[in-house]
N, C-alpha and C positions, 0 to 999 in steps of 0.2 A: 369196072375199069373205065369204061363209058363216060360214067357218072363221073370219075376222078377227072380223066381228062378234059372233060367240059368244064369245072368249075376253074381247074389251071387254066382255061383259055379265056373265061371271062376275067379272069384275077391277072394277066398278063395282057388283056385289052384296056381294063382299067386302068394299070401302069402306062401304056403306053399313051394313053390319051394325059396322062398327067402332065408329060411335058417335063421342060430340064428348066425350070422357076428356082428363082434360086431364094432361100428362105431368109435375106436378109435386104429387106428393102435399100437401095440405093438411097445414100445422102444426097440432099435437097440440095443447090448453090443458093436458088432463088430466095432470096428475101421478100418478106413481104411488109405492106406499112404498116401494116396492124402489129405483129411480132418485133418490129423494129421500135414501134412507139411504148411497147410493154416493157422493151428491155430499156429504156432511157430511165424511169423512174417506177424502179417496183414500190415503192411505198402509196404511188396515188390507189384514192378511194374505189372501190369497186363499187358503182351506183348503178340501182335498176330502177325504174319506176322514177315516179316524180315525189324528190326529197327536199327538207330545206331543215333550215341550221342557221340559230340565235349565237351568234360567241364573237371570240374578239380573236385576230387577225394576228396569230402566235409567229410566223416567221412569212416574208414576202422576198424571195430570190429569182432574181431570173435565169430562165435556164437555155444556155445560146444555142444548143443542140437541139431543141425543141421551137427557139422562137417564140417563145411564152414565158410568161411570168408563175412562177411555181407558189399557191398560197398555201398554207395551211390555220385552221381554223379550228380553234376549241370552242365545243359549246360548252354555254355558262344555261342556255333554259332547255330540256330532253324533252320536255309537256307536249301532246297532240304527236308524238311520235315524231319528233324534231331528232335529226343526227347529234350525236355528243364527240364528232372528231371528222372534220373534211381535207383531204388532200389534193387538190386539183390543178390542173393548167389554166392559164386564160391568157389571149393575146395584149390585151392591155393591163392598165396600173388603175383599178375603182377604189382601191383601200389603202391605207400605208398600215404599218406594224402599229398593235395596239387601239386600231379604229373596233367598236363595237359595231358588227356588222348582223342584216340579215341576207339571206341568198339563198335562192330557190335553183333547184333543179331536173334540168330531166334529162334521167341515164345518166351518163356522164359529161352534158355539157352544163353550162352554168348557164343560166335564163334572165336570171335579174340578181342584182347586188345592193342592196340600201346601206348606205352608213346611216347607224344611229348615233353613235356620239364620236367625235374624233379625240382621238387622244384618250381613250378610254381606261386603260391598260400600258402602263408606262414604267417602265427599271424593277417589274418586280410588282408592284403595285397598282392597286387600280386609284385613279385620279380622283378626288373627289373635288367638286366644285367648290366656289366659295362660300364658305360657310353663314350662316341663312344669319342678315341683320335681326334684330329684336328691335320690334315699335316702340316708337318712344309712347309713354302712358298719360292719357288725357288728363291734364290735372282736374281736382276735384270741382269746380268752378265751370268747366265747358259741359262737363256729363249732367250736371242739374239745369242747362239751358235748355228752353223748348222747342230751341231750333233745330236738331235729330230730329230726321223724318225717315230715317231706314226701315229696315225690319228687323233688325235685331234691336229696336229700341221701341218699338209700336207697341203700344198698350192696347189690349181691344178686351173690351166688356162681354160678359155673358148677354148672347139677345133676350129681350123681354118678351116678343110676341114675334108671330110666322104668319103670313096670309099666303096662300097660294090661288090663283084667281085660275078656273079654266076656261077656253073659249069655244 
């Protein structure tokens, strides 16, 4: 009986030290920057580490709630472990829509931005330059002159003999 009443006394000491906790956490008012900058644009990239991304520059909007320019980025090269899709912020305008861009990152800020071609990617299409002149052809009268002194035109003989002198 002893026994009984002792383990009731430690199992109603235990209770009592529990306390009146109430089992459903209080709602938060406080906002924080981090959860506030998550909820403006779920679509942006989730980046760790130092990434970068070859592609052209799919849609560039700005976003006035952020203060930044909203880019998105398809890559066109995946090679050396390059990204195939970026979505990120930046405070200024390095690209317009359609610029063939590179751009390196770490985490999630942006580091550096190269346009390689502008205008690369345009209605659908990608631009091509203007298409490559064709040389006009030597008439047959300058190509039998002796005055060609290139290398693509240099005649050289098998040598006859080698001397190597040592000192």
């Amino acid at each position: 009986m002893k026994r009984i009443l002792s383990y009731l006394g430690v199992a109603l000491l235990f209770l009592l030290m529990q306390g009146c906790a109430s089992r459903t956490p209080p709602a938060s008012t406080v906002t924080t920057y981090a959860n506030d900058k998550e909820n403006t644009n779920p679509k942006l990239s989730k980046l760790v580490g130092k990434n970068y991304i070859k592609g052209v520059v799919i849609s560039l909007k700005q976003d006035v709630n952020a203060q930044a320019w909203n880019y998105e980025i398809d890559g066109i090269e995946t090679t050396n472990g390059k990204l195939p899709y970026a979505n990120f912020n930046h405070k200024t305008v390095l690209a317009n829509e359609g610029d063939l861009v590179y751009a390196s990152f770490d985490g999630m800020r942006m580091t550096e931005m190269f346009v390689i071609k502008p205008g690369f990617y345009k209605g659908g299409k990608i631009a091509t330059s203007t298409p490559p002149v064709a040389r006009k052809k030597a008439s047959s009268n300058a190509e039998a002159s002796a005055g060609k002194r290139d290398k693509a035109h240099q005649v050289i003989g098998v040598p006859q003999e080698e001397s190597i002198k040592l000192n």
